[in-house]
C-alpha positions in Angstrom: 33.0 7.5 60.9 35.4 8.6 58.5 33.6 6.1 55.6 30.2 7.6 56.8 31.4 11.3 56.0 32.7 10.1 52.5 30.1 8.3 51.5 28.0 11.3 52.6 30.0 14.0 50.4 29.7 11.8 47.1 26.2 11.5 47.5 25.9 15.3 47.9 28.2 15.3 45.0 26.3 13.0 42.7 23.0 16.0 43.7 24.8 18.7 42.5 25.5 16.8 39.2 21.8 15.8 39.0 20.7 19.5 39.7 23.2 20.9 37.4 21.8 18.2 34.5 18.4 19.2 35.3 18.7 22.9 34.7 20.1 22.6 31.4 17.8 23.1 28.4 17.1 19.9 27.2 16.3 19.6 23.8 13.1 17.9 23.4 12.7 14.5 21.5 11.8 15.0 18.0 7.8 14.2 17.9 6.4 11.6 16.0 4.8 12.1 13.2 1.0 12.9 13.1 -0.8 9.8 11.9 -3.8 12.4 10.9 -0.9 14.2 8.2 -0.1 10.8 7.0 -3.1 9.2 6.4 -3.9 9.1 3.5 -7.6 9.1 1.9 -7.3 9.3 -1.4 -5.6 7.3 -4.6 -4.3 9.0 -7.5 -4.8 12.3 -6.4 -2.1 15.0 -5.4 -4.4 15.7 -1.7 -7.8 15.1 -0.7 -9.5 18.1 -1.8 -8.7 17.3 -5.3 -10.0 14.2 -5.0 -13.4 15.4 -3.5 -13.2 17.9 -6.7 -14.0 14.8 -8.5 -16.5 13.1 -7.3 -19.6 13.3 -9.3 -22.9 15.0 -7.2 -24.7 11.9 -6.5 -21.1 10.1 -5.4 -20.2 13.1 -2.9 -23.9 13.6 -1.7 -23.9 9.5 -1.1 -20.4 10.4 0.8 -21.7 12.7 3.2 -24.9 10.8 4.1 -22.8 7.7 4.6 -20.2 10.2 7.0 -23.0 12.0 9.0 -24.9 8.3 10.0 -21.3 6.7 10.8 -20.6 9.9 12.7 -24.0 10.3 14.3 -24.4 6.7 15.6 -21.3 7.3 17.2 -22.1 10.2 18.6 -25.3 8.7 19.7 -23.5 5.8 21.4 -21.2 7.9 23.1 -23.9 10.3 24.6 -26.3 7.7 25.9 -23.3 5.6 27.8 -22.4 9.7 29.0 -26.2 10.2 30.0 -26.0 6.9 32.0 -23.1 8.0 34.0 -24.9 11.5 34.9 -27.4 12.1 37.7 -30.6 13.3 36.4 -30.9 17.2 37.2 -34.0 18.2 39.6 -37.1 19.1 38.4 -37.3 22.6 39.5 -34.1 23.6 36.8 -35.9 21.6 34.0 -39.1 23.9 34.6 -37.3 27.1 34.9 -35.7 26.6 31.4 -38.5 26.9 29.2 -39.7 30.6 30.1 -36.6 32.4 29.1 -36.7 31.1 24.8 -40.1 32.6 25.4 -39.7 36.2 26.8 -37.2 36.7 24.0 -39.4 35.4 21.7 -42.7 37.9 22.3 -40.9 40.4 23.9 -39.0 42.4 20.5 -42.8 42.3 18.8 -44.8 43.5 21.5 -42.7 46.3 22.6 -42.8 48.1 19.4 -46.6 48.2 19.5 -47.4 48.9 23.2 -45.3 50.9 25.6 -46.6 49.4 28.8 -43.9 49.8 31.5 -41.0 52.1 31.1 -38.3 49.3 32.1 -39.3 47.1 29.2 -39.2 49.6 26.8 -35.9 51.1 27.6 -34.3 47.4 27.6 -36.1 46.5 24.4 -35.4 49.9 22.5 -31.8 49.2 22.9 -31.8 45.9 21.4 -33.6 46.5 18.0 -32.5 49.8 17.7 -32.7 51.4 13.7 -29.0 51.3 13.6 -28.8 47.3 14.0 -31.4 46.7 11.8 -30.9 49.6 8.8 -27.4 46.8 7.8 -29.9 43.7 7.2 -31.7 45.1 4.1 -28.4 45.9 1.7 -27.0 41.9 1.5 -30.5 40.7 1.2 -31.0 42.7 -2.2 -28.0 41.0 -4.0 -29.6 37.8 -4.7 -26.8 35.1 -5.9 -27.6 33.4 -8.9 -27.9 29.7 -9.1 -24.8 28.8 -10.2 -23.1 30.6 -7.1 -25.3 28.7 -5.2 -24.2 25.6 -7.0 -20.7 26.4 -6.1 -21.1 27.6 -2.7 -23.3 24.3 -1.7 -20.5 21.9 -3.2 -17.5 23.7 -1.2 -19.6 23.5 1.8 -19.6 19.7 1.2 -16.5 19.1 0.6 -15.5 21.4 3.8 -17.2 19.5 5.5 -16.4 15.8 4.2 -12.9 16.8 4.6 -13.4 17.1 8.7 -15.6 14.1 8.2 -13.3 11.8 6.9 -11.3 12.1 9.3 -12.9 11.3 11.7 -15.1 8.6 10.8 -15.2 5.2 12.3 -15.0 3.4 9.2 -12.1 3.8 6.6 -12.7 5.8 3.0 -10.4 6.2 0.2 -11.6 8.6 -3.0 -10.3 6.3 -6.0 -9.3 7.6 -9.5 -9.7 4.3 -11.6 -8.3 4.4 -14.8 -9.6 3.4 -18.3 -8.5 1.8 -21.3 -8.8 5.0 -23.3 -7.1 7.5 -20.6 -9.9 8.5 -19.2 -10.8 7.7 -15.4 -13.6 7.1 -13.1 -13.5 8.9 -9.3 -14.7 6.3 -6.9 -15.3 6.4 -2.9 -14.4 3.4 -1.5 -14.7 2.2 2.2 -13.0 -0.9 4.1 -16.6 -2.6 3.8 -16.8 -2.9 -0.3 -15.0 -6.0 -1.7 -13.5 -5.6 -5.3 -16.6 -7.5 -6.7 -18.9 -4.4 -5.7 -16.4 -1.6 -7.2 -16.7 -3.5 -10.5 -20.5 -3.3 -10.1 -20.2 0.2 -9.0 -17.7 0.8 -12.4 -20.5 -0.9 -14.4 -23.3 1.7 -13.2 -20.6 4.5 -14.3 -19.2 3.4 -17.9 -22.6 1.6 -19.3 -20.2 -1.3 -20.1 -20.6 -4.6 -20.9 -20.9 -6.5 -17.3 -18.5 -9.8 -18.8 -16.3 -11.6 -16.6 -13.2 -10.2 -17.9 -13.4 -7.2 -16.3 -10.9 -6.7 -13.5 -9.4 -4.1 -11.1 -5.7 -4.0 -11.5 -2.3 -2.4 -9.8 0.3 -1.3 -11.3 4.0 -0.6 -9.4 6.1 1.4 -11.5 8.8 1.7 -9.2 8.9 -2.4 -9.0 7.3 -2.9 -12.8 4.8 -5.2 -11.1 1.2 -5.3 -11.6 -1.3 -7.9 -10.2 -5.1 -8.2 -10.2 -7.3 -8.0 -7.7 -9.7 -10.9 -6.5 -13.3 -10.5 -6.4 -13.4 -11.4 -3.1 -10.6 -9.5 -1.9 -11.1 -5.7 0.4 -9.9 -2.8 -2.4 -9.1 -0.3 0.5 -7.0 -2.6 2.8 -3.9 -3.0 0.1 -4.4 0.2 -1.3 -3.4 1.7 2.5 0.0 0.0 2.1 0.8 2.3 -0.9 3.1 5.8 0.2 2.0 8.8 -0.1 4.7 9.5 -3.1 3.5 6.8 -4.8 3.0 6.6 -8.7 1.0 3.3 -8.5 -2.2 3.0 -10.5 -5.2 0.9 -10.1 -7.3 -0.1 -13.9 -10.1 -1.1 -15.0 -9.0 -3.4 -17.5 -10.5 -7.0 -19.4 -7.9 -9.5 -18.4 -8.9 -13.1 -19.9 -6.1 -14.8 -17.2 -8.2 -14.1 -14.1 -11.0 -16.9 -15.0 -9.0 -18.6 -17.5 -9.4 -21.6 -15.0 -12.6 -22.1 -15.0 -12.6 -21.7 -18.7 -10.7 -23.7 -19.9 -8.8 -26.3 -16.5 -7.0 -28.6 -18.7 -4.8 -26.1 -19.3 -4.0 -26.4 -15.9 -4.9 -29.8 -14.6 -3.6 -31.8 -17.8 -0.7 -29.7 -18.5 1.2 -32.5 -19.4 -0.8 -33.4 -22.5 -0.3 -32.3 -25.8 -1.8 -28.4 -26.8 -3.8 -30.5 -29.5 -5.2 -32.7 -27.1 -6.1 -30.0 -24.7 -7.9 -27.9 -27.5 -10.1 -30.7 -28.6 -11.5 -31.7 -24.8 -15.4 -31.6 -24.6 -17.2 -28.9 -22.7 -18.6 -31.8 -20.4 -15.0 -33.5 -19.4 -13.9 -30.0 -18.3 -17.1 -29.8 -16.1 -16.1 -32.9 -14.8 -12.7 -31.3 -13.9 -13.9 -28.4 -12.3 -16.3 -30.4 -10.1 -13.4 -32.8 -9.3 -10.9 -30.0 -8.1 -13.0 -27.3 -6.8 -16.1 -28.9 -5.6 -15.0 -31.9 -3.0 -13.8 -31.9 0.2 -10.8 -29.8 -0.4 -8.9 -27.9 -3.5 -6.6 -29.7 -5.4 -3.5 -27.3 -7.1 -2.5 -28.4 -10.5 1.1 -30.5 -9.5 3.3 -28.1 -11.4 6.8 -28.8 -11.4 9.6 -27.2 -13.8 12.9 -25.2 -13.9 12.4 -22.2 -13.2 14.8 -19.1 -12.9 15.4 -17.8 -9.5 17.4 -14.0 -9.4 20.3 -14.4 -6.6 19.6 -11.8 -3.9 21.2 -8.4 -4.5 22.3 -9.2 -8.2 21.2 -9.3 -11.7 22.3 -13.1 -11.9 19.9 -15.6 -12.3 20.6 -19.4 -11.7 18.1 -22.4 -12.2 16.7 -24.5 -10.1 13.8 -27.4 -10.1 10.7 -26.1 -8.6 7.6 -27.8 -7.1 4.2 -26.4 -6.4 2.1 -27.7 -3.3 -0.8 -26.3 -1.6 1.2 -25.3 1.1 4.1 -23.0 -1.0 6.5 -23.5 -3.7 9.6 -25.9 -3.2 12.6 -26.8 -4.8 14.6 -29.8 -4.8 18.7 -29.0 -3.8 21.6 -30.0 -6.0 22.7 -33.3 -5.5 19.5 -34.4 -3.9 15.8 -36.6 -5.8 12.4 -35.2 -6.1 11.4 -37.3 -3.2 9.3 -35.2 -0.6 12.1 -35.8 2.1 14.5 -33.9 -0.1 12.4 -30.9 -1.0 13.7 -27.3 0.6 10.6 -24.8 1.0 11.2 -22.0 -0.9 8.4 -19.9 0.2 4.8 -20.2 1.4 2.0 -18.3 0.3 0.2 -17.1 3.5 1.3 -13.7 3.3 2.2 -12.8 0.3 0.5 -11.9 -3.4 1.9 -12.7 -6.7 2.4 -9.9 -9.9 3.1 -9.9 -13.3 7.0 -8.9 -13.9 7.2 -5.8 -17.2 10.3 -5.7 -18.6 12.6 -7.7 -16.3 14.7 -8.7 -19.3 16.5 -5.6 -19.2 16.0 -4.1 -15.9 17.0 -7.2 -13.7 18.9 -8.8 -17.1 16.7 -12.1 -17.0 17.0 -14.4 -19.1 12.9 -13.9 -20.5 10.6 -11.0 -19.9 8.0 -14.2 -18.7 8.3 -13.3 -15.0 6.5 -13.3 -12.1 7.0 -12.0 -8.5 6.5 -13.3 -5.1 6.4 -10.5 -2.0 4.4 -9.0 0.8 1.4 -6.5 -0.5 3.0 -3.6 2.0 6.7 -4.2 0.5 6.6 -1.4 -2.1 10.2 -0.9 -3.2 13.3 -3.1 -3.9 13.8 -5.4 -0.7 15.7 -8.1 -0.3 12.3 -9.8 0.8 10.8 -9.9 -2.8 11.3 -12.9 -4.8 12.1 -12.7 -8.3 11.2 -16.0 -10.7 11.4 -16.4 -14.4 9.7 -18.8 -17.2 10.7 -19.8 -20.4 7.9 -18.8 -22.2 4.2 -17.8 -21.4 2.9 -20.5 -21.4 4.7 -21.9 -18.0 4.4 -18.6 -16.6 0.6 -18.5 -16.7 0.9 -22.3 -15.8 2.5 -21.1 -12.1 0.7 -18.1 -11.3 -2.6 -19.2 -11.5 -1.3 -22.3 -9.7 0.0 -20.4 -6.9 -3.6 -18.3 -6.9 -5.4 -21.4 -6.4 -3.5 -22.6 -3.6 -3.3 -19.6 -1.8 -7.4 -18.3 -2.7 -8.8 -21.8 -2.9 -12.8 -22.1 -3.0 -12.9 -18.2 -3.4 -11.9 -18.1 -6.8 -14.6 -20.4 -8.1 -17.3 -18.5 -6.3 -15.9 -15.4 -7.6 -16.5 -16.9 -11.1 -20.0 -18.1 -10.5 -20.7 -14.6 -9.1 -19.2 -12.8 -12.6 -21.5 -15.1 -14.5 -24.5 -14.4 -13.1 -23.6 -10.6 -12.9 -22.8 -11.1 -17.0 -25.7 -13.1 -17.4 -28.1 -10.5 -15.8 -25.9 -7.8 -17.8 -26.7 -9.6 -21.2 -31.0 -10.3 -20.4 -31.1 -6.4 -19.5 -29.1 -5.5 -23.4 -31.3 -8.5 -25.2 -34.4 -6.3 -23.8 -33.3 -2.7 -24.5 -32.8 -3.7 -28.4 -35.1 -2.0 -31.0 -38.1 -4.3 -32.0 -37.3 -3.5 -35.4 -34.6 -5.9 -35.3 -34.3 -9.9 -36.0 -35.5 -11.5 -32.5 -33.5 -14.7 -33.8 -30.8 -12.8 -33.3 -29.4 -12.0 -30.6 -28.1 -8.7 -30.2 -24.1 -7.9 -29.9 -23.1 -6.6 -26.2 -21.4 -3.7 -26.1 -18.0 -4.5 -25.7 -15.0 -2.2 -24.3 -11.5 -2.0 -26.0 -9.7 -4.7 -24.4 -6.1 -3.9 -23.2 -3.9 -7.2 -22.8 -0.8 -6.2 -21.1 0.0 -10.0 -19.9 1.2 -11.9 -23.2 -2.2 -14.6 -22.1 -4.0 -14.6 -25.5 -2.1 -17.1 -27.8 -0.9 -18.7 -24.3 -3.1 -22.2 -25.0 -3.5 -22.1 -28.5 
């Protein structure tokens, strides 16, 4: 009895201490923070507004068109899975709503002319009384002009873009591109488009030559990275990963490395050879390489193999090892060990990660060349220990294993990105051959108008 009693008093102890807890003031659990502050919708712009401020008529007309049918499809969806759920109302309610719209409609005219009943006159002389209407005629007489109306029209757009936006189904970004000469191009850019139809987009919008050069870039400032995008590649889904804070840039930009490949693949494929034998290989033996590596079964990657410079993990020390490239990653052969398969360590596979051009690693990480190159995830956007940091004697070799490590990781894609680009050029050039003057020598074919090209990758004296 005496156990029962004292096992009853702790529990009525242990409810006072439970009571006593409860009616304390708590305070409450910091909230997480609102994805709709943090998302982010535009590139290169301080906010959103901005950003809409930039868009060109057509581009923010196209915007809201392409908002108002996501948004209204949606809508539309939702309403008839609502209307299934309901019971249909009676028919007696459905009849009895059409008369009132109608009364209201006849009755204000018709009581001004003939004062039939008293107890429709009194209620209808209240309602358009002289004193409501004598306000209307002043704002009517102050006509805006059309600029105002300009003005007014675009705010009203961008007003309501900005509640758009966030809530349509499919993901936008606004896109300040930048050009060789400082200016830049505002895009809007949804999850849909691939980088192949920005460039076509950029095309419509600087009246440029349409050659295969022509490439979307990023730049990391924070990292001194830059890479450029794939044709085939989403533009919106890596720019996401960048912070809100961040100083990263996208370009519009000729880079001769991205089709270099296809170009010229015994650069690649018969690295091994002399650079005098490699310059003096017929157009049809490097068709025949193309259609031997990218064309069969599968994609063979050049078998690149070298010492490369690898930067030790949390230092500015570099050490060297023997690297190997497969399809499957990069590997490196361990001290003391052969180049047999067996002995090979993977170093890192490709699957998800992207490759960049290092700037300046010479004296920011103290490397040994400024011939760099960088292995990491797309959403790692400052220093990690995750990043991999690998440097080449010259850049020739650095070329060599980046565009080795793009083919195994793209495959196929990057030749069909290339046949793409020609036709696209080839289109380009049929369309400039017409528009010339007849005056001039139709033997001759007339020069494309070419951009200033902007080579930030040391690529142009690479094979020569």
């Amino acid at each position: 009895m005496d156990d029962i009693d004292a096992m009853f008093s702790d529990l009525l102890g242990e409810m006072d201490l439970l009571t006593q807890s409860l009616d304390q003031e708590t305070v409450p659990p910091a909230p997480l923070p609102s994805t709709e502050k943090e998302a982010n919708f535009s590139i290169g712009f301080t906010d959103l507004n901005a950003s809409l401020h930039e868009l060109e008529d057509n581009d923010l007309d196209a915007l809201m068109a392409d908002l108002v049918a996501d948004l209204s499809a949606t809508e539309e969806k939702l309403a008839a899975e609502i209307e299934g759920l309901k019971v249909p109302p009676p028919p007696p309610s459905e009849q009895q709503l059409p008369p009132p719209p109608k009364v209201l409609t006849t009755r204000p005219a018709s009581s001004l002319t003939s004062p039939t009943s008293p107890a429709s006159t009194s209620s209808n002389v209240s309602t358009p009384s002289p004193s409501t209407t004598s306000p209307l005629p002043p704002p009517q007489s102050k006509k805006p002009t059309k600029e105002e109306i300009e003005v007014q029209m675009k705010a009203d757009k961008i007003k309501l873009a900005l509640e758009k936006l966030k809530e349509a189904k499919v993901k936008k970004l606004v896109v300040k591109v930048l050009m060789n000469d400082g200016c830049s191009k505002t895009l809007m850019v949804d999850e849909r488009q691939n980088v192949r139809e920005v460039l076509d987009n950029m095309f419509e919008k600087t009246h440029c030559d349409c050659n295969v050069d022509w490439s979307l870039c990023e730049t990391n400032p924070e990292l001194q990275l830059e890479r450029t995008f794939e044709d085939h590649e989403n533009l919106v889904e890596p720019l996401l990963a960048w912070t809100r804070d961040s100083e990263n840039k996208i370009l519009f930009q000729e880079r001769g490395e991205k089709h270099e490949v296809f170009k010229n693949p015994q650069n690649f494929y018969l690295w091994k050879k002399d650079k005098k034998t490699l310059k003096d290989i017929k157009d049809k033996d490097k068709e025949l390489l193309i259609q031997e590596n990218f064309c069969g079964t599968s994609i063979i990657v050049p078998d690149l193999e070298g010492v490369l410079y690898l930067k030790e993990d949390g230092k500015k020390s570099w050490k060297q090892r023997l690297f190997q490239l497969r399809a499957s990653g990069i590997y490196y052969v361990p001290k003391g060990k052969t180049k047999s398969s067996r002995d090979l360590v993977c170093f890192i596979q490709f699957d998800n990660v992207n490759v960049y051009y290092g700037k300046d690693f010479k004296s920011k990480y103290k490397a040994p060349t400024d011939f760099c190159f960088v292995l990491k995830h797309p959403q790692i956007q400052k220093e990690s220990q995750y990043i991999k940091y690998l440097c080449c004697d010259d850049a020739w070799s650095m070329n060599l294993w980046v565009t080795g490590i793009r083919i195994a990781k793209y495959g196929v894609s990057l030749y069909q990105n290339f046949k793409t680009a020609e036709k696209k050029a080839a289109v380009s050039a049929v369309w400039t051959n017409r528009s010339t003057p007849s005056s001039s020598n139709p033997s001759t074919p007339s020069p494309t108008i070419k951009g200033s090209r902007t080579r930030n990758l040391p690529f142009t004296e690479c094979f020569t």
